[in-house]
N, C-alpha and C positions, 0 to 999 in steps of 0.2 A: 220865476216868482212863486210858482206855485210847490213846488219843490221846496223854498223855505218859506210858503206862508200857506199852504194848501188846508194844515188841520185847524190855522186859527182863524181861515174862512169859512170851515164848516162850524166849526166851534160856536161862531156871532151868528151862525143861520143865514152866512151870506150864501154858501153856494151847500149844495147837496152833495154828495158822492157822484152819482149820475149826471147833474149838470155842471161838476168839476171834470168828470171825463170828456165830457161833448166843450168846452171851454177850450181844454187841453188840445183835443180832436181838430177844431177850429183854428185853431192862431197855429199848429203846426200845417195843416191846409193853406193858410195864411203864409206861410215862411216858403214852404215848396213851391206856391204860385207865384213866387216873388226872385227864385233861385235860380239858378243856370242849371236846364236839366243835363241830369246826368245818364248815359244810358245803364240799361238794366240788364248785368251780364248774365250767364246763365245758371247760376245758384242760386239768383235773387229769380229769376226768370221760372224753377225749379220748386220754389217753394210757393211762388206767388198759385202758379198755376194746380199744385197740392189744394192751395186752400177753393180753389174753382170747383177741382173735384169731390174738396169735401159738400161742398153747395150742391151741386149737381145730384151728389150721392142721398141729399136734404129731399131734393125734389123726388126724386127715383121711391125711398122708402114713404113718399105720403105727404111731408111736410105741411103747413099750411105758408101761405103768402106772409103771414106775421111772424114764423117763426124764424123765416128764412132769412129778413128784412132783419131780423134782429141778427142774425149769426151774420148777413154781409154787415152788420155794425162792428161785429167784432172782432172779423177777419177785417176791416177796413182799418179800425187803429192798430193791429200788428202791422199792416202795410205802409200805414202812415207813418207809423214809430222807424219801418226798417227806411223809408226812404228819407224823411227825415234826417235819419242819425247820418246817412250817407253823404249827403247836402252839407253836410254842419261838418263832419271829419274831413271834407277835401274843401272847405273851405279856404280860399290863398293866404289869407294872412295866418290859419289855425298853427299855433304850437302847442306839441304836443306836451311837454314839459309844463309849461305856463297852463297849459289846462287842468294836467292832474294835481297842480297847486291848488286851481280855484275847488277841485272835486276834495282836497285833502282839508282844506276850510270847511267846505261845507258840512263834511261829515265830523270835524273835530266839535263843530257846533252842536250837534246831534248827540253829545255827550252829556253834556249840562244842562241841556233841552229834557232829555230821558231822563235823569237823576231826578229833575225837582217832575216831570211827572209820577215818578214812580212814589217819591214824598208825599206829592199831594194828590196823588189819587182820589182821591172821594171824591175831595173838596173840588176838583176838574170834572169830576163826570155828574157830577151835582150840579154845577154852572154850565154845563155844557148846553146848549142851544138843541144840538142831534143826542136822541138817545144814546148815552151811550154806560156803560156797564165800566167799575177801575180798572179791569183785567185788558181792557183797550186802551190805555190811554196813554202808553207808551209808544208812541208812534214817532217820534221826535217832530221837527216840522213839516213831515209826512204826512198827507191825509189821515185822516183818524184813522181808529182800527185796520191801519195797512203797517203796523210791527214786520210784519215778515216781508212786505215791500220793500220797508227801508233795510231791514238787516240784508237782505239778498241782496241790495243792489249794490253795499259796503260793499260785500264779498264778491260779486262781479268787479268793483274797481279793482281791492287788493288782486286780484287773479290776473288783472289788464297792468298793472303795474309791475309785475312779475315777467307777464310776455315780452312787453316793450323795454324792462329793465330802465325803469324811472328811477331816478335819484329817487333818495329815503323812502323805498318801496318797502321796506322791513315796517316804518312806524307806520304805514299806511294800513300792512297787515293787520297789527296791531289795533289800530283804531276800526279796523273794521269788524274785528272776533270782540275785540270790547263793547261795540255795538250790536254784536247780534247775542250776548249773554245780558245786556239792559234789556232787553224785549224780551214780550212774554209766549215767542215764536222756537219752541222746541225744534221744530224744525230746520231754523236756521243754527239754532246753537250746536244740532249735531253734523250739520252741514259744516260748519264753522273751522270745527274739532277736523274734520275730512279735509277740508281745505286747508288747513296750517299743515297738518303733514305732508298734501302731497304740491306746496310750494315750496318748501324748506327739504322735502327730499330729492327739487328740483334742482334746488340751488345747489346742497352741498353734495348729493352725490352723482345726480346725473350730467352735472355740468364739469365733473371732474373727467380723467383721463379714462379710467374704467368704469365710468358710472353705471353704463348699460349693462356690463357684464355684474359687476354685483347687482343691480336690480334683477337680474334674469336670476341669478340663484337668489337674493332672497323672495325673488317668487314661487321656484320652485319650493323655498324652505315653508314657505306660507301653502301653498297648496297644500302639500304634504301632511301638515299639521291638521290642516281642516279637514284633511280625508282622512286620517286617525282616530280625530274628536268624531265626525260625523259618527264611523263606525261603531263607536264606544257609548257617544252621549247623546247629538244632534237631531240622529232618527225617532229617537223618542221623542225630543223637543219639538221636532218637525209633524213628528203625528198630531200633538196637541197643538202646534199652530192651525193645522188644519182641521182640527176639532172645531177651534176656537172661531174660526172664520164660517163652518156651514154652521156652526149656532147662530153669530151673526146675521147671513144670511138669510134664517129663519125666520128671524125675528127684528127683518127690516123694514116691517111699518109699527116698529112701537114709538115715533115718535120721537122725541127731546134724546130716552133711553136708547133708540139705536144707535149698532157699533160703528164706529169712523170706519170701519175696514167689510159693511157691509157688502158695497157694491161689488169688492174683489171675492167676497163669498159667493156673490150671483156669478161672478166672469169665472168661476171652478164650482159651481155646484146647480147654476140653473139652467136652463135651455140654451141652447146655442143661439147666440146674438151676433148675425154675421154683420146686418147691416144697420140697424138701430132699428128706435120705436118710431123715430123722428125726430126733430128739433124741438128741442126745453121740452123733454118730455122729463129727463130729469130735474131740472132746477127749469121753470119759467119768471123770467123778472120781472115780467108784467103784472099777473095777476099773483106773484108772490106764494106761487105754489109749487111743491115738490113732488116726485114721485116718492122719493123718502128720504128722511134726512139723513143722509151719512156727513154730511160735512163737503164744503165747496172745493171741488178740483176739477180743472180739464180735464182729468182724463177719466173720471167719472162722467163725465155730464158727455165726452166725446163717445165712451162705449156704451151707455144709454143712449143715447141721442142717433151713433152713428155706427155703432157694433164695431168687431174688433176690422172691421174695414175700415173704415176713419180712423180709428186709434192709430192702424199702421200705415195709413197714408202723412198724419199728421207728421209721425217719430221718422216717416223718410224726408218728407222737406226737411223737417231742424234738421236732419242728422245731416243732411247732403249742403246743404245752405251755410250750416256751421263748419263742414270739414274740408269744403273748398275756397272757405275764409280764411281760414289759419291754419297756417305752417306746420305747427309743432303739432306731435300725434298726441303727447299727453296734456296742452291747452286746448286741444279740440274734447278732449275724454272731461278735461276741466271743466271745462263750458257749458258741455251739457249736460254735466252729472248737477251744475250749481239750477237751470233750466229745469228739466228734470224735476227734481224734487222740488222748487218752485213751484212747480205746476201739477205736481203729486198733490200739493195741501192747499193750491190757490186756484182759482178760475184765470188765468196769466192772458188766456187771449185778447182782454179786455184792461188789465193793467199797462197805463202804458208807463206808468213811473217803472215800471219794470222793464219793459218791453225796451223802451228806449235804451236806456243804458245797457241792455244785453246788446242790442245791434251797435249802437256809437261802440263799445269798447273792441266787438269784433271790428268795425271797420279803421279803426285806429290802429289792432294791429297790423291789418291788410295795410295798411296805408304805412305805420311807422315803422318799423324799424331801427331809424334815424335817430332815435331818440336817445340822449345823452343817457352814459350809465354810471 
């Protein structure tokens, strides 16, 4: 329900952002205490315990009791989302077909939902109950300003459809790149663009007799290229990208005017940051203060927070958790390239309209197979 009514109960001022996650948090605590447990094999067992260490590594650099309390909050809904989604995929009577029906509804709705906000913008975030600004309000039945929740999580299903080779997986794609170019999430649109190609150069050439073999040259063809350009054009581009980023960095507490790509100026031009400052030293929700605003992402707030030690504990559980889930080498590269960059431009440990459908669609394909084509 909250999935299709979540921004028109922030919208009436029924629920906040905050006490739509703890809601969410709640009645899936509710579903898992009510399930047949299932045990927890050692991928799930693999990442759960990452997030221990990232806690532990909390306490280690200083943390306070409040900061810490808040990160087991939001290691607690990735946990909830992934066991969750596991409860619900091995469900006995689940089909998996009949479900990506009910997920192909849902998102086809999410069409005409996004048109007339993007119509009426003003005239929605003028009536809206939560501040909110028209550049948000394309969120379809998605919590408000979550655009880039809903596009990502299109594109999680198109990619789940593709694994399992669900009937009319083609229009699913479709409905899913048309929804992340109605949002005003750059991010997902060039995401989007990356994911059509590499589901359709799954389909039509790596599923063929030689697919591998032309993929392996025209990877060499593509290497080769970009080592030609580098030599010629890139190096200079690449000096000014790093121009561009210790200016950045320089001038990381100017406020509103600081660059999104701050923080990555401090992880190449400030002091070595092994273990962090502590918890919500970058972004605190409580008292609604930043160390400086670059803009919300894990993996900012993880190498503030917890230095490039956290960063690399985190990118091992996904990476191990997701590539002893699925099969295929390039739906695991899929997965977490769509992840990833989720969590490049989002705070994702706390999303779980995200969270969830990344874990359900992995365990569906652990699970399916079976699944008509």
């Amino acid at each position: 329900m909250l999935y299709a009514f979540g921004g028109a109960l922030q919208f009436l001022g029924l629920l906040s952002q905050t006490t739509s996650n703890l809601f969410i948090a709640a009645n899936l605590l509710f579903f898992i205490a009510f399930e047949k447990a299932l045990r927890i094999n050692i991928a799930e067992l693999f990442l759960l315990l990452s997030l221990a260490l990232l806690l532990a590594l909390g306490v280690v650099n200083g943390s306070g009791a409040t900061a810490i309390a808040v990160y087991a909050y939001y290691f607690s809904c990735l946990g909830l989302s992934l066991y969750s989604a596991k409860l619900f995929a091995n469900h006995p009577p689940f089909d998996i077909n009949r479900a990506f029906l009910i997920i192909r509804i849902i998102l086809m709705i999410q069409i005409p939902v996004l048109v007339l906000q993007i119509v009426y913008a003003d005239a929605i975030a003028a009536a809206s109950r939560v501040p909110l600004i028209p550049l948000d309000v394309a969120s379809g039945t998605f919590f408000l300003k979550s655009d880039s929740s809903l596009a990502f999580t299109a594109l999680l299903a198109a990619c789940a459809a593709y694994l399992l080779k669900i009937r009319n997986r083609q229009s699913m794609l479709v409905i899913s790149i048309t929804i992340a170019f109605l949002t005003s999430s750059k991010a997902s649109q060039a995401t989007a663009v990356a994911v059509f190609i590499f589901l359709n150069w799954h389909e039509l050439v790596l599923s063929r007799k030689f697919g591998r073999v032309v993929t392996l040259l025209a990877g060499a063809a593509c290497s080769s290229v970009i080592l030609i350009v580098y030599f010629y054009f890139l190096k200079e581009i690449g000096d000014g990208v790093l121009a561009e980023l210790e200016h950045a960095y320089e001038n990381r507490f100017a406020h509103e005017t600081a660059s999104r790509f701050a923080v990555l100026g401090e992880a190449l031009f400030g002091d070595p940051n092994l273990f962090g400052r502590g918890l919500l030293t970058y972004h605190n929700p409580i008292d609604r203060s930043w160390l400086y605003y670059s803009g919300h992402s894990l993996f900012y707030s993880l190498f503030i927070d917890l230095g490039i030690i956290g960063v690399a504990v985190f990118i091992v559980g996904i990476c191990v958790f997701t590539g002893k889930s699925i099969q295929s080498k390039l739906f695991i590269f899929i997965f977490l390239f769509v992840f990833f960059i989720f969590s490049f431009f989002n705070f994702s440990l706390s999303d779980i309209s995200f969270l969830f459908p990344y874990f359900l669609f992995i365990y569906l394909a652990k699970k399916g197979n079976h699944a008509g084509s």
